[in-house]
DRENNUZA-871009 format. One record per residue (C-alpha): x, y, z; residue number from 0; residue in one letter. Coordinates in steps of 0.25 Angstrom, whole numbers, plus 5000, padded with zeros to 4 digits. Layout:
<pts>
x|y|z|n|res
X|Y|Z|NUM|A
...
</pts>
This chain:
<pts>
x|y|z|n|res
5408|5415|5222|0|X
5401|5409|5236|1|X
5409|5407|5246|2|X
5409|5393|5251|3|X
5414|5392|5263|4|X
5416|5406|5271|5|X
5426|5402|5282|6|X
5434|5401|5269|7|X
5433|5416|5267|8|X
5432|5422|5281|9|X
5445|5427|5288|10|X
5444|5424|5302|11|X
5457|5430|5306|12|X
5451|5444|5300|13|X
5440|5444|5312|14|X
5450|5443|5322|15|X
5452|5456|5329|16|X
5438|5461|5325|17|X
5431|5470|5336|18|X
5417|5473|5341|19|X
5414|5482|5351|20|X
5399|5483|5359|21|X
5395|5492|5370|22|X
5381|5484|5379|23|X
5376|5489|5394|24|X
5377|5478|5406|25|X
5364|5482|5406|26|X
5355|5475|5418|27|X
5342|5470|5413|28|X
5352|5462|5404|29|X
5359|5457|5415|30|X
5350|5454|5424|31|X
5342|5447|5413|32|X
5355|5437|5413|33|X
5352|5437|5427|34|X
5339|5430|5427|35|X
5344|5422|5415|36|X
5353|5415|5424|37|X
5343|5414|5435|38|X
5348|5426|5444|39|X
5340|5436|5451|40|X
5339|5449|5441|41|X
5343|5457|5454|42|X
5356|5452|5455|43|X
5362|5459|5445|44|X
5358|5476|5446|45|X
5366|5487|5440|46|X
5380|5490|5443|47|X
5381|5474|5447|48|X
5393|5467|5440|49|X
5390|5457|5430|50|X
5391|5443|5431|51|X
5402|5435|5422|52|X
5398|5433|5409|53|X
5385|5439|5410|54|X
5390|5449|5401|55|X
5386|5440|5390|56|X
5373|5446|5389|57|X
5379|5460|5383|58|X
5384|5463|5370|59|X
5372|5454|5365|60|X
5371|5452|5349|61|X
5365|5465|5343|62|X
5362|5458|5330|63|X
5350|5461|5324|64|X
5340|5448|5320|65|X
5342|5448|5303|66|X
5357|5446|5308|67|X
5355|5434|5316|68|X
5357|5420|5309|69|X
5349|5409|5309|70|X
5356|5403|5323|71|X
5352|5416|5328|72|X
5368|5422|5327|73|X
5371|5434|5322|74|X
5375|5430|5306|75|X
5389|5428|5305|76|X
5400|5441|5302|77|X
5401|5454|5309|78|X
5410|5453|5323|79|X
5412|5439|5322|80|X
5417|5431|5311|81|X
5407|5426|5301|82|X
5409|5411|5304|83|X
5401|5403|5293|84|X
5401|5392|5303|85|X
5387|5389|5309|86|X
5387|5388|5324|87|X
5395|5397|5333|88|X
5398|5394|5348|89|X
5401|5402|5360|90|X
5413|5392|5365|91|X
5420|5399|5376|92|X
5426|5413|5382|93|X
5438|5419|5391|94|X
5434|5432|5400|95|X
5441|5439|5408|96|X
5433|5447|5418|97|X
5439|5462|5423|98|X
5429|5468|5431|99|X
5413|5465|5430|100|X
5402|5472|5421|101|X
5393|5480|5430|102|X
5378|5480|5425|103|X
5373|5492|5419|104|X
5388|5496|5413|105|X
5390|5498|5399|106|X
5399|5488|5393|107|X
5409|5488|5380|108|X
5412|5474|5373|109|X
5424|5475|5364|110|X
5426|5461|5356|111|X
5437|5456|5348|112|X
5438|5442|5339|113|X
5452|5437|5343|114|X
5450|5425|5335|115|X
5443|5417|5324|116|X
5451|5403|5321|117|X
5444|5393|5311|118|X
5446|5378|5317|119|X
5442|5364|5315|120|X
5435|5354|5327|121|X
5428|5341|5326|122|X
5416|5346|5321|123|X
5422|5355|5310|124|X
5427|5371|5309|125|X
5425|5379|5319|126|X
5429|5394|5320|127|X
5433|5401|5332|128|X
5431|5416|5335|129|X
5435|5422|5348|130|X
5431|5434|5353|131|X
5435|5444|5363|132|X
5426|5455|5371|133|X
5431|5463|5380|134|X
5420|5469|5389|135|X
5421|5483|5394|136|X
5413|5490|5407|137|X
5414|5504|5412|138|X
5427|5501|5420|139|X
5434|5494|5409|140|X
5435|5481|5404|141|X
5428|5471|5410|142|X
5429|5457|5403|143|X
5437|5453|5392|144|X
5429|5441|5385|145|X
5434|5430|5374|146|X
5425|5422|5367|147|X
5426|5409|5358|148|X
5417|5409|5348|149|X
5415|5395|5339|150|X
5408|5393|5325|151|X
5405|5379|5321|152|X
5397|5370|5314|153|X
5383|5364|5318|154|X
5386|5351|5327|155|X
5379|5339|5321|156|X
5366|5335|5329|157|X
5372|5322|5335|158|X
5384|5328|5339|159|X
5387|5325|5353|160|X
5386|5336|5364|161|X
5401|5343|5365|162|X
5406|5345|5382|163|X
5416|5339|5390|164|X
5415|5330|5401|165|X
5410|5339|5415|166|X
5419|5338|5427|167|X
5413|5330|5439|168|X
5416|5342|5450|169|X
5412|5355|5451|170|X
5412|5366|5463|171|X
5396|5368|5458|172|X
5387|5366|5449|173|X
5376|5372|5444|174|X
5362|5367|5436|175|X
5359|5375|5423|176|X
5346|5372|5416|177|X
5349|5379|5403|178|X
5334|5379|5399|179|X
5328|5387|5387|180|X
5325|5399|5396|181|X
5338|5402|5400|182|X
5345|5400|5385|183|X
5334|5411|5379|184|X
5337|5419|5392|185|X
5351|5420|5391|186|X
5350|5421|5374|187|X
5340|5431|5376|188|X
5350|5440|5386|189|X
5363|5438|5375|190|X
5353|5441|5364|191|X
5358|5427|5358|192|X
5350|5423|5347|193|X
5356|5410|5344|194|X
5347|5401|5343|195|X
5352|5388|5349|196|X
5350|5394|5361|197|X
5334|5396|5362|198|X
5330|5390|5348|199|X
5326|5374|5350|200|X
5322|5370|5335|201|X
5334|5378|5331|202|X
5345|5372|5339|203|X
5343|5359|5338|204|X
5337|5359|5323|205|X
5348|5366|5320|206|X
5360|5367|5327|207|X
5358|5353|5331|208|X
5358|5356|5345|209|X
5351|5347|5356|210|X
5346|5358|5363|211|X
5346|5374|5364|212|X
5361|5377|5369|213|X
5365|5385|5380|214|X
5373|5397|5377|215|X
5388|5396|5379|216|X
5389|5409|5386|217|X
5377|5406|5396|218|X
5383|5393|5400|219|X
5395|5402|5403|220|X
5388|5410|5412|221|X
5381|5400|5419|222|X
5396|5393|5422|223|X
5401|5407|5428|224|X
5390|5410|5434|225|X
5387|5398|5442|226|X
5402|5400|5446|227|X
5401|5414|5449|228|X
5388|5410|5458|229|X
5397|5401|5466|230|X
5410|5410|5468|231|X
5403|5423|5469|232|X
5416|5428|5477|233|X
5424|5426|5465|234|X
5427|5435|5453|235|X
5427|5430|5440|236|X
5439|5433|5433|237|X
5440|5424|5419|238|X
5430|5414|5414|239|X
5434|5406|5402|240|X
5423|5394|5397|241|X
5423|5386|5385|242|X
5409|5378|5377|243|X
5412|5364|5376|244|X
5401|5359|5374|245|X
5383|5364|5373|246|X
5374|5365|5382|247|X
5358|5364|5380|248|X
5345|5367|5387|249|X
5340|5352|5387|250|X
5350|5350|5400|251|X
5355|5356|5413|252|X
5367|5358|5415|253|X
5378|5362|5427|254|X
5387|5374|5426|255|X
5399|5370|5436|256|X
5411|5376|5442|257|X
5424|5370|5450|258|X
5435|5381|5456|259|X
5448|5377|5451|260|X
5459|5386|5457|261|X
5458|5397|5466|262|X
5454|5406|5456|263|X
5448|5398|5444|264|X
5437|5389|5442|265|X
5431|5380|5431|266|X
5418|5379|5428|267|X
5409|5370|5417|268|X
5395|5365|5412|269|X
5391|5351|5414|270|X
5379|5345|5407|271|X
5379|5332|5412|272|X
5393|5331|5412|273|X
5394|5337|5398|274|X
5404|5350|5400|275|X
5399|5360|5390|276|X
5408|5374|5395|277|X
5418|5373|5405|278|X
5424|5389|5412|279|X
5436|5392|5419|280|X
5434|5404|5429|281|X
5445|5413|5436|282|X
5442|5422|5449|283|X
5447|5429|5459|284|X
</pts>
């Protein structure tokens, strides 16, 4: 009998609890090739240096060989996630909790746990939400402990307005980001992303439907922290929880901003002409 619908037949509770484990090396050609992705100096990240928050996104890259990939340029669906039926999947936010830093050169252990997978229903129709944990793991211990909210969907009609909230008026800073194709292949390139909204023009907006190649989630993350990390060099990072609100695309600049809320927090957001896309919260001490 063919199997009409398969979210009929999947169990998602039955994938809550799964595990992966993966061992990677901060290794420093790596890490300082993120370096000059951002538009650093490669010297200013040499071995035994600790590395920056959220840089450790480019480890534990995708190990999937090419006849596994779909036609998006995903892995195809099953193995440690769930095999979602539905077509468009969406970094949509995290929670970390930083312990102590990674040191470049040091070997590295990735533990990952689903903790959830909940079907649900928004205004453009089901979605299906899988949260993950990754507890990261240095020579001295753990180091991080990570959440992220993963979220299937279908395709977005091509007239669809643009998702994002209203930006606020005041910030502390604000810095200018050009997200131009160099620096999406760069940064895909380093994640060993092979999705293709991210560098393929004919595909993403024949496609998908998008205006525009889209800028990784996890990059604009980095680029929030970052840009706050660049003005508050005294400060130690503690937490850092962001959530997607909206996409971004390499057809128009936009500002990574920051605003210091309490004596030890900070908010921080994108603003695309006054379109907010991902908006941060930050602790330090």
């Amino acid at each position: 009998m063919e199997i009409q619908n398969q979210h009929d037949v999947i169990d998602h509770d039955a994938w809550v609890g799964r595990e992966e484990v993966r061992s990677d090396r901060v290794d420093l050609r790596i890490a300082q090739g993120l370096a000059v992705t951002l538009d650093y100096e490669p010297s200013s990240l040499l071995e035994g240096d600790s590395l920056p928050a959220l840089w450790h996104w480019v480890y534990f890259t995708p190990n999937t060989r090419t006849n596994e990939l779909g036609t998006d340029g995903h892995p195809k669906r099953g193995g440690f996630l769930p095999p979602v039926e539905l077509p468009n999947r969406m970094w949509a936010g995290g929670r970390l909790n930083f312990i102590q830093p990674l040191k470049v050169g040091e070997r590295i252990e990735r533990v990952s746990r689903i903790m959830r997978c909940e079907r649900k229903s928004g205004r453009t129709g089901d979605l299906v939400f899988v949260t993950v944990e990754h507890s990261i793991s240095g020579s001295n211990g753990v180091a991080l402990v990570e959440e992220q909210d993963i979220v299937y969907r279908n395709a977005a009609p091509m007239a669809a307005r643009l998702a994002g909230e209203e930006a606020p008026n005041v910030a502390d800073y604000r810095v200018n980001i050009n997200p131009d194709p160099l620096l999406l292949f760069r940064y895909s390139a380093l994640t060993f992303n092979a999705h293709r909204i991210h560098y393929d023009h004919p595909y993403v907006t024949q496609v998908e439907g998008y205006p525009g190649l889209v800028v990784h989630g996890p990059l604009t993350a980095t680029l929030l922290l970052d840009a706050f990390r660049n003005r508050h060099s005294d400060k130690h990072i503690k937490t850092f929880a962001f959530r997607a609100v909206g996409p971004l695309f390499d057809r128009h600049y936009f500002d990574v901003c920051g605003r210091i809320t309490g004596p030890d927090s900070a908010e921080l957001w994108t603003d695309e002409a006054g379109r907010l896309t991902m908006k941060a919260t930050v602790t330090f001490e």
